[in-house]
N, C-alpha and C positions, 0 to 999 in steps of 0.2 A: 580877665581870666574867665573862663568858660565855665568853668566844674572840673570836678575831680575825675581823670582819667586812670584812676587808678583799679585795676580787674577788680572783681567781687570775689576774694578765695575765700571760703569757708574756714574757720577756726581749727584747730587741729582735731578737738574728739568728735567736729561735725566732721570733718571730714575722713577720720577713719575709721568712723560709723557709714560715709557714702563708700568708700575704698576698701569695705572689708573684707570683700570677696582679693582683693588682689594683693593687700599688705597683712592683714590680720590672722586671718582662717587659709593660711595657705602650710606648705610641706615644713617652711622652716621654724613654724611656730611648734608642730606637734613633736620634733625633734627635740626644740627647746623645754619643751615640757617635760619628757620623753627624759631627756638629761637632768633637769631640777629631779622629778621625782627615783632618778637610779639614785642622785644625791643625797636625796634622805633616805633612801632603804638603805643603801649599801654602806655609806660613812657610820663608822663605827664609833660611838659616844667617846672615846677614848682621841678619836681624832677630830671631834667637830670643830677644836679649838683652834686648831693647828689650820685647819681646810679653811675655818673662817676667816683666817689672818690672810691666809693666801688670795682666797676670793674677793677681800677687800682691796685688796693691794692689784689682784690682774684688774680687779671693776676700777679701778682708778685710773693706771695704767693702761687699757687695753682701750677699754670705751673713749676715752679722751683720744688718744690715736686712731680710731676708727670714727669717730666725729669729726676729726681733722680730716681724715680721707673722703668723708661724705660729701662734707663741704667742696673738699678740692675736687671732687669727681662734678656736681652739681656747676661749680664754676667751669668745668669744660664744657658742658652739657648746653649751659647757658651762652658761652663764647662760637658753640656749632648754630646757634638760629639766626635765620635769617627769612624773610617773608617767603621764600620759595619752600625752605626747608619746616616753616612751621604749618604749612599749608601742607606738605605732605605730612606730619606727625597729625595735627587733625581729622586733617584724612582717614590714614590708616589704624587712627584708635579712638575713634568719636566714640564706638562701645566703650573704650575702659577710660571715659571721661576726657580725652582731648589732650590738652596740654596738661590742665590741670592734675589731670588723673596719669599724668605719663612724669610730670615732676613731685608728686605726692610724697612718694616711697623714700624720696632724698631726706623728704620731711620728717614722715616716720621712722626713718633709721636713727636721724637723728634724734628726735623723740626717745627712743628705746637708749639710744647711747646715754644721752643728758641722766634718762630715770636712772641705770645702772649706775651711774657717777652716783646721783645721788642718791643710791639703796646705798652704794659703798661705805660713803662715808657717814649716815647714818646710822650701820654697822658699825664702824670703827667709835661713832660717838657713844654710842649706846648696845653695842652686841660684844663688847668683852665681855660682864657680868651678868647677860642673859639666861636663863633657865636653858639646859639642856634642848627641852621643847623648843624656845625659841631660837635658841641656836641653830638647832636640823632645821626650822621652818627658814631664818635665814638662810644656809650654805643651800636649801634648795630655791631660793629663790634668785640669790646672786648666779649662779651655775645655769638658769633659765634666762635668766637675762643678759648675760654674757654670751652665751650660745646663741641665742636668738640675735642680740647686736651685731655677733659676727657673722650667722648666715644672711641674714641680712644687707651686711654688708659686700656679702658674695655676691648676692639678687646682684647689686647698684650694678657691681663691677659686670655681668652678664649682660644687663638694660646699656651702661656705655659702652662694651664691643658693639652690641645690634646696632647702639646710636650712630657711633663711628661706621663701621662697614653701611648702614642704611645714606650717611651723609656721602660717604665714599662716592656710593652707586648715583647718588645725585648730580657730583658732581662728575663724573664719568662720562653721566647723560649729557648732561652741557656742555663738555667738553665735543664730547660727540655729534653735538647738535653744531656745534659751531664749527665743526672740522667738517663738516658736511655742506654748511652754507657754503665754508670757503673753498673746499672741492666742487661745486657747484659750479662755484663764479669762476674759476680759475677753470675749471674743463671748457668753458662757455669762450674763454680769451681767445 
């Protein structure tokens, strides 16, 4: 046996310290935030209790189903490569990291999913007898994270249309290329 053939990907917080610009600091984080804090201005101390029960229950609920759809989005992702098809994603995104940097965001959605699961039920263990205080600072924080999980999750699904219609066009080409050979030889008979 030779060595280990296995890529060098960077850890998760190295790498959404290299990916910040494309998963972190982007439109659906500041909406996310955007939403945690209407959450704590706006809920009214009379209903933080009620909002928190709820919030704990969609972070459980929702993030789990959107981690499941991450994944299943990432395994089509992975079932479209092939040497042709990785050599043009290289290609056309060696600026935002290659491969690497073009399957990341599967990672970080899921990341964001996993933490919301588990702000939820650290809520649940520990945010029924919380101080008012911490109450609002939870419901804005489950409300930011959930937001964010699920734009996020929008991003993926936008990344797999382009992946699909860009594989599409690939094979089109090829198609095209081989319908041309065979129009070639067949005008030539």
């Amino acid at each position: 046996m030779k060595g280990d053939h296995r890529p060098a990907v960077a850890g998760l917080v190295a790498s959404t310290i290299r990916f910040r610009s494309k998963v972190v600091l982007s439109w659906d984080l500041w909406i996310a935030v955007a939403a945690g804090a209407a959450a704590i201005y706006f809920v009214p101390d009379t209903e933080l209790r009620p909002a928190l029960t709820g919030l704990t229950s969609a972070g459980l609920a929702v993030a789990t189903a959107l981690v499941g759809v991450v994944i299943a989005a990432l395994a089509v992702v992975v079932a479209f490569l092939d040497d042709d098809f990785i050599a043009l994603m290289d290609k056309a995104t060696q600026k935002y990291g290659g491969m690497e940097g073009q399957l990341f965001p599967f990672w970080f959605v899921t990341g964001l999913g996993v933490t919301t699961i588990l702000m939820s039920v650290a809520a649940i263990a520990f945010g029924q007898d919380a101080s008012t205080g911490w109450a609002r600072a939870l419901v804005g924080v489950l409300t930011c994270l959930l937001v964010w999980t699920a734009l996020g999750v929008l991003n993926l699904v936008s990344y797999i249309h382009a992946t699909g219609v860009s594989r599409a066009l690939l094979i089109r080409r090829r198609r095209e290329g081989d319908d041309s050979k065979l129009g070639g030889e067949s005008g030539a008979s």
